[in-house]
C-alpha positions, 0 to 999 in steps of 0.5 A, spaced: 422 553 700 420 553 708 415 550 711 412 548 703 411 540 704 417 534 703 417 532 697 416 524 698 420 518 694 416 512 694 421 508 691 428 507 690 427 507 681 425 514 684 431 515 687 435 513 682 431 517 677 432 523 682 439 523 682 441 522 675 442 514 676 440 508 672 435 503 673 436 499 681 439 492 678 433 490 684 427 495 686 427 494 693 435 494 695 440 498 692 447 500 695 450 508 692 457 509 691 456 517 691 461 518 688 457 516 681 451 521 683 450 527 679 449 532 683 448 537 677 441 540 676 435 542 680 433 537 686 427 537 691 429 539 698 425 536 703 424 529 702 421 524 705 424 517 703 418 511 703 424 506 705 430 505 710 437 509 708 443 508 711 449 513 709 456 513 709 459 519 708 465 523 707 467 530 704 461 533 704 460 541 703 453 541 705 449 542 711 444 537 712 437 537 716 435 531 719 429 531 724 429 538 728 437 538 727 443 540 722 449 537 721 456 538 718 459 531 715 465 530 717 469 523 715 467 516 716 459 519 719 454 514 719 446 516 719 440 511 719 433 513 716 426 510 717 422 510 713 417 516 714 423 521 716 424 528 713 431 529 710 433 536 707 440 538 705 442 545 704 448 547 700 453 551 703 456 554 697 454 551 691 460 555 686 464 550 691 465 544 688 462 539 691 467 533 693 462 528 697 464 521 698 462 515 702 456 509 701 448 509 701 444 503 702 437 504 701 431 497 704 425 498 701 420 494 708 417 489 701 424 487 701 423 484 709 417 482 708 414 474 712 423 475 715 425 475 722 427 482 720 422 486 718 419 487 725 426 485 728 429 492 726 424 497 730 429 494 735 435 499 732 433 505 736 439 509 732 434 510 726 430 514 730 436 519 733 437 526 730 442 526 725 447 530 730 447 523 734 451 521 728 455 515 728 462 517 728 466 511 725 473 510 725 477 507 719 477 501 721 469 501 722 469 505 716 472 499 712 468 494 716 461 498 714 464 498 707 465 491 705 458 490 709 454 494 703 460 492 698 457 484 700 450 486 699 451 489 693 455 484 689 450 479 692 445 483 688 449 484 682 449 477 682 444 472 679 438 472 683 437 465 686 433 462 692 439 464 697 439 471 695 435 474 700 437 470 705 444 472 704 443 479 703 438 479 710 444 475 713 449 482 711 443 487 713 442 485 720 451 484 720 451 491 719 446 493 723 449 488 729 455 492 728 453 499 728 449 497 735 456 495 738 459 503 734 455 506 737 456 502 744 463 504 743 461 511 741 457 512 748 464 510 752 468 513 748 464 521 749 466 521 757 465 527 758 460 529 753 455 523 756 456 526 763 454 532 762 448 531 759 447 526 765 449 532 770 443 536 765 438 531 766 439 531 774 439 539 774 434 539 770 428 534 775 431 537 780 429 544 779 422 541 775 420 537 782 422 543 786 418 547 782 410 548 781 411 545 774 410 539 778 403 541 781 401 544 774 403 539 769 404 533 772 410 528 771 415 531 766 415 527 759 421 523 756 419 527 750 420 534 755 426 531 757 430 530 751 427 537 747 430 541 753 436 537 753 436 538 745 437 531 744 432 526 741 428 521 746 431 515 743 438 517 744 438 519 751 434 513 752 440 509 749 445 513 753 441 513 759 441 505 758 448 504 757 452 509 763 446 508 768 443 501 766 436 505 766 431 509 762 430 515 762 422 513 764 425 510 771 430 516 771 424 521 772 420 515 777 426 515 780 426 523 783 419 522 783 419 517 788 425 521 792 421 527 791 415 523 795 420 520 800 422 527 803 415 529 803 413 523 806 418 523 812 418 531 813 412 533 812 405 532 815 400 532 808 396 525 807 397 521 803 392 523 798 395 531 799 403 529 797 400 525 790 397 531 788 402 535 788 407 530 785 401 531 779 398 524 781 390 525 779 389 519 784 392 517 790 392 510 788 396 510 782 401 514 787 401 509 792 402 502 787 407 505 783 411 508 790 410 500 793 413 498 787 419 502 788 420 501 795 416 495 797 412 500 802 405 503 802 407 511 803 403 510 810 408 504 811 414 508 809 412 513 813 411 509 819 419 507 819 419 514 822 415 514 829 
């Protein structure tokens, strides 16, 4: 039911009891072939996973919400959890048989604890993309992906001895350094798509900074920005990065300061004038940030005109 609370799976022996699967060989990692998972009978809709999840997968009949967002699966898609997020699917059609295939590789953080990895994988912004910024693969990143959680699954299926963790860590930061470089990939691949999402972003700022937007509410937020783009923050910022070698931060400072310059060279307002209405509550935090982009005082600039 909507708007009820998510239903929230502490741990993966829950999961497994959830989806009709026996016991995990280990209680903090597990990897799923869905095609063993009983998908028959009654399971919670919303639900928010105590650990990170990474999907693999293919031939699904279902819609499923992530985040803000819905996404069809088509083949070879990848999406990433972490802890904490909100899942929901929704069935299209549930006379259809459902025909999902694919792979599920669920870390619980005790499993990363006192290793380089635990605070090295808040690094992958992709776990805070909306399921829409999927990761589409093709077969050759698909069997490459596979054979990653394949590895780690025969690791754990093997007797446990003071290597095993390490061996497994070794093949979780793998596949997360692979799906950096797909998805890497996928921004150059999109072309057009990326393009008009950054002719969106420039329409967008210049509109707002010649607006009163900019006097009523100050500098526009990244959070802002992406919500009006329908974009998640972390993906448009991973995109900006890619295509222009700038945040989505710098991108707003940078049209702030264009906005500036223009008022600086063309009009007669003070200094302190010209930062109120860029949305500056003191003109001092104008000024150090305008210096810091141009290497000028905005009275400096100004005199470059006379």
């Amino acid at each position: 039911m909507a708007g009820t609370e998510p239903y929230r799976i502490q741990t993966i022996s829950e999961l497994h009891r959830l989806i009709g699967l026996p016991g995990p060989e280990h209680p903090l990692i597990s990897v799923i072939n869905l095609e063993a998972v009983n998908r028959t009978g009654k399971r919670p809709g919303n639900r928010v996973f105590d650990f990170y999840a990474i999907a693999l997968k293919r031939h699904c009949n279902g819609i499923f919400k992530y985040g803000q967002q819905q996404y069809e699966f088509r083949d070879g898609i990848m999406y990433f959890m972490a802890p904490g997020q909100v899942f929901a699917p929704i069935i299209i059609d549930e006379k259809k048989e459902s025909k999902m295939s694919g792979w599920m590789l669920y870390i619980h953080p005790d499993f990363l604890w006192n290793t380089p990895l635990a605070k090295a994988i808040r690094k992958y912004e992709y776990f805070d993309y909306s399921v829409n910024e999927a990761l589409s693969l093709t077969e050759k990143e698909e069997a490459i992906i596979i054979g990653l959680m394949q590895n780690i699954q025969m690791e754990y299926h093997a007797n446990m001895d003071k290597f095993s963790q390490d061996i497994i860590i070794s093949q979780i930061e793998t596949l997360l350094n692979y799906s950096d470089r797909f998805y890497h990939r996928q921004f150059l691949t999109r072309k057009i798509e990326n393009h008009q999402i950054l002719d969106r972003l420039e329409d967008m700022l210049t509109n707002y900074f010649n607006s009163t937007d900019l006097l009523t509410r100050g500098l526009p937020s990244v959070q802002f920005i992406a919500e009006k783009l329908n974009i998640s923050p972390n993906y448009l910022g991973s995109l900006l990065k890619m295509l222009t070698g700038r945040n989505t931060q710098q991108h707003i400072q940078d049209k702030m300061i264009e906005k500036a310059k223009e008022k600086i060279s063309t009009t007669e307002l003070s200094v302190s004038e010209i930062s109120h209405e860029l949305g500056f509550d003191h003109p001092q935090s104008f000024s150090r940030l305008f210096k810091a982009k141009t290497g000028l005082s905005p009275l400096a600039f100004r005199q470059t005109f006379n």
